[in-house]
N, C-alpha and C positions, 0 to 999 in steps of 0.2 A: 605581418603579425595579425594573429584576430582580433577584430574588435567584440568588446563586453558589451554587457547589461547586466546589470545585479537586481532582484527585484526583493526587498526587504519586507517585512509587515510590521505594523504595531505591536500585533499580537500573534502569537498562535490562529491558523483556523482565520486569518484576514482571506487570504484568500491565494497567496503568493506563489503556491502549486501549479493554479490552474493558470494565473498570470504569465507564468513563467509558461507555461506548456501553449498556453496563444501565443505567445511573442514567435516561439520556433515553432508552429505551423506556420505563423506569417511567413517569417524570415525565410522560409524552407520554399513556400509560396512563390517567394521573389527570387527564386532561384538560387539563395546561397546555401552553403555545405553549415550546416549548425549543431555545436554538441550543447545538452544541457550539466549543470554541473552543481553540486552540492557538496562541500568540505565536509559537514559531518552531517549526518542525517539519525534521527533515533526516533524506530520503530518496531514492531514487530513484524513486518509483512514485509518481506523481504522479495530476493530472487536471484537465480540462480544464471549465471551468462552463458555464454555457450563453451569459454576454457572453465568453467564450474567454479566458476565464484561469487562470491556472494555481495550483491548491493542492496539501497534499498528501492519500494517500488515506485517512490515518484516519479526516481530519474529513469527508471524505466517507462513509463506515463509520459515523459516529456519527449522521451528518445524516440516513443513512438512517434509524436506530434511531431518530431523533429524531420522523420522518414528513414532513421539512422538504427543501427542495432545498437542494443545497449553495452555496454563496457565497463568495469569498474573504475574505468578513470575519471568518468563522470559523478561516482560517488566512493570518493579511497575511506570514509570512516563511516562505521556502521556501530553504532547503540542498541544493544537490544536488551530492555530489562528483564533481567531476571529478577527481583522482587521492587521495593520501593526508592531500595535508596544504591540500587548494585545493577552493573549491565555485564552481559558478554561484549564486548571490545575487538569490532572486527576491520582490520586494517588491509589495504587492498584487497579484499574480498577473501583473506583469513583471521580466524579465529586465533588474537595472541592471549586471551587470557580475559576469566572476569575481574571486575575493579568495581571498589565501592564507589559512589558518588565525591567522596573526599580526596582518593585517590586517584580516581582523572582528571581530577582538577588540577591536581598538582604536576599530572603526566602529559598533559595533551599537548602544550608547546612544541614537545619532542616528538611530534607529528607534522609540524609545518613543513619540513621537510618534503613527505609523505603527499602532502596537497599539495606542491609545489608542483613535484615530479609531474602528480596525476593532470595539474592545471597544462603543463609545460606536452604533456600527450594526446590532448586536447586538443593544440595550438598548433600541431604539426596536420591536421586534420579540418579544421572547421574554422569558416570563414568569421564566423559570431559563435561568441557563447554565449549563454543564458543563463547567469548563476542565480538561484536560491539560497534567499538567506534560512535562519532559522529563529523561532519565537521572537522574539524584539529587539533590538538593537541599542536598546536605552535602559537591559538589565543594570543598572549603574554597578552589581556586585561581583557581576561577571565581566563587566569589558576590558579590564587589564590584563588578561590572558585569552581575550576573543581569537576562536579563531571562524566564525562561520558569517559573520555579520559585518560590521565596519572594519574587525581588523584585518579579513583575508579581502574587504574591497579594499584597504591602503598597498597592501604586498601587492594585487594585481592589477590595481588601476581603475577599478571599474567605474563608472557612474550609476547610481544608484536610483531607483524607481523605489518610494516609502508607499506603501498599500495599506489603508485604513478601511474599517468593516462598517460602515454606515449602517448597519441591518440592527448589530447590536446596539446603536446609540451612541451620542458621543465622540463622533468621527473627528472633529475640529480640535476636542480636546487630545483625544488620541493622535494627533499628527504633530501638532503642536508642542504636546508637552513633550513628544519623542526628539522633535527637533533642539527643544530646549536644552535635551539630557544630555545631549551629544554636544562632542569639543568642538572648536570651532575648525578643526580640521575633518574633521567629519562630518562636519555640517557642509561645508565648500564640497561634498562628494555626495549633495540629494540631489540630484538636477532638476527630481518632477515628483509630484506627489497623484497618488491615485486614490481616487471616491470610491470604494467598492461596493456589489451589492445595491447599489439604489433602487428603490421603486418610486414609481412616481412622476409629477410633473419636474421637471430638472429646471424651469423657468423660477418654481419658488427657489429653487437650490443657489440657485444663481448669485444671487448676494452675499450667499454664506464663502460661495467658490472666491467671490473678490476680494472678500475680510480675509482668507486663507491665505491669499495668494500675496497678501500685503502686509500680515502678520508674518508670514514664514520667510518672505522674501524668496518664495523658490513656485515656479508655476506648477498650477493644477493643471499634469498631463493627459487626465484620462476620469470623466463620471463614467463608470461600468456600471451596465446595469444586472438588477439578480440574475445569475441564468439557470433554468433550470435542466441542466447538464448531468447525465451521469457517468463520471470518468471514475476510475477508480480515485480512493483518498488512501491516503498512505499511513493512519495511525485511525486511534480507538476514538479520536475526535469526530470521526464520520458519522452524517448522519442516516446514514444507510443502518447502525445500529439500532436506532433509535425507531425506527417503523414497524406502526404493532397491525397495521391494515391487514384483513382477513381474506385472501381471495378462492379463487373456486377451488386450483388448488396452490394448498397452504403447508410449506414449508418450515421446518422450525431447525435452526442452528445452534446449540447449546453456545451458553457466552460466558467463557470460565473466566475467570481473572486474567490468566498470561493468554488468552486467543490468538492465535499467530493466522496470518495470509490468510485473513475471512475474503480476501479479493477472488478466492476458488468458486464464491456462490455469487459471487457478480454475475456472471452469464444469468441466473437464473430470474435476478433480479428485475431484467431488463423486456422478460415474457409477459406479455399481456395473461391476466388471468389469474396469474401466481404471485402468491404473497411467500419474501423469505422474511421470518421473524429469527431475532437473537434474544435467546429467553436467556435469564440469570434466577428462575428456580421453578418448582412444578406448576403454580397456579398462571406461572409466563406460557408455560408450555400447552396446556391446552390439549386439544385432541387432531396433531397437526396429519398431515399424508405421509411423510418423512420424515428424520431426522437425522441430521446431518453429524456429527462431533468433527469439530476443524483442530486444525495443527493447536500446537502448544508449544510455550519456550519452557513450560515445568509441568509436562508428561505426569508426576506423581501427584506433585501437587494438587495440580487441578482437578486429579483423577478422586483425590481425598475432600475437596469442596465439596465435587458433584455425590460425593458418596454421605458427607455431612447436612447437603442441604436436601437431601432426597431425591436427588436429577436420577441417580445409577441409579435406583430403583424404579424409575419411571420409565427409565432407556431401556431398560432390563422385560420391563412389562409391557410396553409399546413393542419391545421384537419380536410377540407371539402374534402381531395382526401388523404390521406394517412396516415397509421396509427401513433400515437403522443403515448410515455409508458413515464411514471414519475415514479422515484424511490423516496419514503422516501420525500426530501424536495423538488423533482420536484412533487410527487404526492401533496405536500399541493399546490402548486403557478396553480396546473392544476383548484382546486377549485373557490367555490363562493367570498369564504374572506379567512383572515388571520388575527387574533385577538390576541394582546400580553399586557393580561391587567396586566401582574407581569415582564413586561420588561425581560424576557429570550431572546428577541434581541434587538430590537429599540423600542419598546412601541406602543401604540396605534392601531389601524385599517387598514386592506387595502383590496382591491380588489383583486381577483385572475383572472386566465386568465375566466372562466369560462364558462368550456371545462367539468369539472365532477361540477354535484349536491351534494358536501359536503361543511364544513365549516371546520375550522380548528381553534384551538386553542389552542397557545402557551403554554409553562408551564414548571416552572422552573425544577421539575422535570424529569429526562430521562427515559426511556424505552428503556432498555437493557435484551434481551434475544434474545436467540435460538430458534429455533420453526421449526416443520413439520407441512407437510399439502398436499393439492391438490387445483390445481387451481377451482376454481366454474363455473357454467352457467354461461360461455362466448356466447357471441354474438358480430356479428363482425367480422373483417381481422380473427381473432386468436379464432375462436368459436372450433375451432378442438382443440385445446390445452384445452378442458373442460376436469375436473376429473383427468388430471396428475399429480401423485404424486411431489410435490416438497420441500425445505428443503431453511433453511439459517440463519438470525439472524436480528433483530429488534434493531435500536439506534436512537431513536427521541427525542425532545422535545416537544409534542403537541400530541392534541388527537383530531381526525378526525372526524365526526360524517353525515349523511346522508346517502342517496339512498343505503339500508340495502339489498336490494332486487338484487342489481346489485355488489354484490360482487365479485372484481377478486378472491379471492382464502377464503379458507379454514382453520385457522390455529391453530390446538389445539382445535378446537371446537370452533372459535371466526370469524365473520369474517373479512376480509383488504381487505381494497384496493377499488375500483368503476368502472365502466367502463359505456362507453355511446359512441355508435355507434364504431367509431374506434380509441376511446382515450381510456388509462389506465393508472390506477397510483395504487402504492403499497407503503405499507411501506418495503417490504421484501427484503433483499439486500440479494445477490447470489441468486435471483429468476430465472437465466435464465441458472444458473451450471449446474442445473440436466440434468441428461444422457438425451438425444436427444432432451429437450425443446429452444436450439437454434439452433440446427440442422431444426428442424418442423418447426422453424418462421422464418428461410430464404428460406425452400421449399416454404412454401405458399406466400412467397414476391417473389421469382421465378414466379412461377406459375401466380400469379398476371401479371406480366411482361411477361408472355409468352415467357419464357426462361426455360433450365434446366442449372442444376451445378452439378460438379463433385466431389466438399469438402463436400458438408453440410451432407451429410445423417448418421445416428449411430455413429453422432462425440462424441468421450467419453473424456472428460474434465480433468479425472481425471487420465484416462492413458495418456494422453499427457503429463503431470506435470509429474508425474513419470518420466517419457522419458527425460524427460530434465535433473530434475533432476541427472540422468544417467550419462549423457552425461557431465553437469557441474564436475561432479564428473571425469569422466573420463579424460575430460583435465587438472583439475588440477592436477592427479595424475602423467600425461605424464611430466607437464612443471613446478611441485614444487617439491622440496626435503622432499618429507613426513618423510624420515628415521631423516632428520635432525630438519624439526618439533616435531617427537614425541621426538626426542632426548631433546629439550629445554623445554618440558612439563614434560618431566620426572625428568630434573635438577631442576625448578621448584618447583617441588612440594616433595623435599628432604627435 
């Protein structure tokens, strides 16, 4: 039988992703077969497996750290909102139906099942798992029907690692009061608590680590210290949004309300040189070298913000001098229309920016796969990027149709995507990963600019992740008591 680890936080954004995604580099490290796992995950950046279904992207993040390819049995429930208080509801990597917030609450039991299965697929495979919980574990309103936190560690057994965020303040209280909240049967299921985040002398900390460790009755496993890591983050809590830094060249990402898989402009993020910004109206946007429009879970919606806050009219007047790429649901809003006649969003008709000669229409249906390919007869900013092999995965609702001649790319023998003068748009997410194809479109945005740069050139995307990888691994080996985690995995599973 595998043995567990469940790695909990206080809060949201404690830190429990990356946690979790050290632990299986380690573990992966020392030679064992490791899957990462998550009962329910709710996000918008999703991905696509290689049988085309849909998870989300931490436990891809972690599966990577793990050495393993990802599978939806490491994430069987997937959240994806669609407005404030409604999600799509996606269950082993399909789409059953959206539900308001009141009624999954009342539904989700009848999913244990469902994690059960996926835990139990898992277990025929991997020596250790690595589960992830979700936000806190001490919601008092939600733990009667838990299924992500304490109550899928009582169904599986697991011992439990509590991660508190020292950055924001309050760490003592935060661990404490979590510990309070919980029953005294799930209190017997913390084995170790983690400091996260620390800067600093850890000699003054020290004191505080022995009131913790005496108030809680459960030992302080691990002072982590800040790291400054760039793996992908798996929702809108990253702070990758948040950077308004200007560099040589500067990049702008429109950031509509439903944003989906903004993790496409990670590679770019990681170039020396180049700033990606996520604007939310025109005085954000600036006078950047590019801009990007990324996926969307409401295609219409969004398309109606950016057109009430002024964005469409700025995208619109930025694509006479510089180049505009749509991913997925910014490639439908670059079109003629947008037609949703079985309501898969808001119903009815609308105009797009009408920037590419396509149309688009909605459909309750999704398109989930993988795909290779090569970009096509480009013309334009990006004609040198014609015939380069490239790779990723398709998740849409709608089917795109026109200007067959002006295809961006290649895929499977089908083609995606449009282009027209210095606009593009694709359905294909991770279209800009491949080895040197954002390295080649910041040389030519250079070059445009009659500048050179020192980061861009042979940037390999995937040795970097590694590296970090590495590296994550490596600090929490310095600053957790591994001897004393495998120790509580091995009692465990007695």
């Amino acid at each position: 039988m595998s043995k567990v680890i469940m790695v909990q936080g206080t809060m949201s954004n404690a830190g429990k992703s990356l946690i979790a995604a050290g632990l299986c580099r380690i573990f992966h490290q020392d030679g064992y077969r490791v899957a990462p796992f998550k009962s329910q995950n709710m996000a918008l950046n999703s991905y696509i497996t290689a049988e085309g279904l849909e998870m989300g992207r931490a436990q891809v993040m972690q599966a990577e750290a793990a050495g393993v390819p990802p599978t939806v049995w490491m994430n069987p429930i997937l959240l994806k909102p669609t407005n404030d208080a409604a999600s799509q509801v996606i269950v082993e990597g399909k789409v059953i139906g959206n539900m308001s917030a009141r009624d999954y609450f009342s539904y989700k039991k009848k999913l244990v099942p469902n994690i059960l299965h996926a835990f139990s697929k898992l277990q025929e495979q991997a020596d250790i798992i690595v589960i992830e919980g979700a936000g806190s574990p001490a919601e008092i309103n939600l733990k009667k029907d838990d299924i992500v936190n304490m109550g899928l560690a009582k169904l599986v057994g697991a011992p439990v690692l509590l991660v508190g965020d020292i950055d924001r303040g309050g760490v003592f209280a935060q661990l404490l009061g979590t510990l309070m909240l919980l029953e005294e049967e799930e209190q017997a299921l913390v084995k170790g608590l983690v400091i996260n985040k620390f800067r600093g002398d850890k000699t003054i900390l020290d004191p505080g680590v022995e009131m913790l460790e005496k108030r809680g009755n459960v030992p302080v496993a691990g002072v982590v210290p800040y790291m400054d890591l760039e793996l992908e983050d798996e929702d809108s809590l990253s702070g990758q949004l948040e950077k308004k830094e200007i560099g040589l060249i500067d990049l702008a990402v429109i950031r509509y309300p439903r944003i989906s898989n903004f993790t496409d402009f990670h590679v770019f993020e990681e170039m020396e040189d180049v700033s990606v910004r996520y604007v939310k109206n025109v005085r954000e946007l600036g006078n950047p070298d590019m801009i990007f429009l990324p996926g969307s879970k409401n295609t219409m919606g969004d398309l109606k913000w950016m057109r009430q806050n002024g964005l469409e009219s700025a995208v619109k007047k930025s694509a006479q001098h510089i180049p505009i790429w749509g991913v997925c649901g910014g490639f439908q809003m670059l079109g003629k229309s947008i037609r949703d006649p079985g309501f898969a969003e808001e119903g009815g008709c609308m105009a797009g920016m009408g920037l590419l000669d396509v149309e688009t229409i909605l459909q309750p249906d999704k398109t989930r796969r993988q795909t290779k390919g090569r970009f096509g007869r480009l013309e334009g900013i990006f004609e040198e990027l014609s015939g380069i092999n490239l790779s990723g995965y398709e998740i849409h609702m709608g089917r795109t149709t026109g200007s067959e001649k002006a295809a961006v790319a290649v895929l499977n023998g089908r083609e995606d995507g449009s282009f027209a003068g210095s606009v593009y748009g694709s359905y294909l997410h991770g279209i800009f990963d491949g080895k040197e194809i954002a390295s080649r479109m910041v040389e030519i945005l250079a070059r445009r600019k009659g500048i050179s740069l020192n980061g861009s050139k042979s940037f390999d995307y995937a040795a970097f992740k590694e590296k970090q990888y590495e590296e994550l691994a490596g600090t929490l080996r310095e600053h957790m008591d591994m001897d004393y985690i495998y120790s509580i995995m091995r009692e465990a599973a007695i």
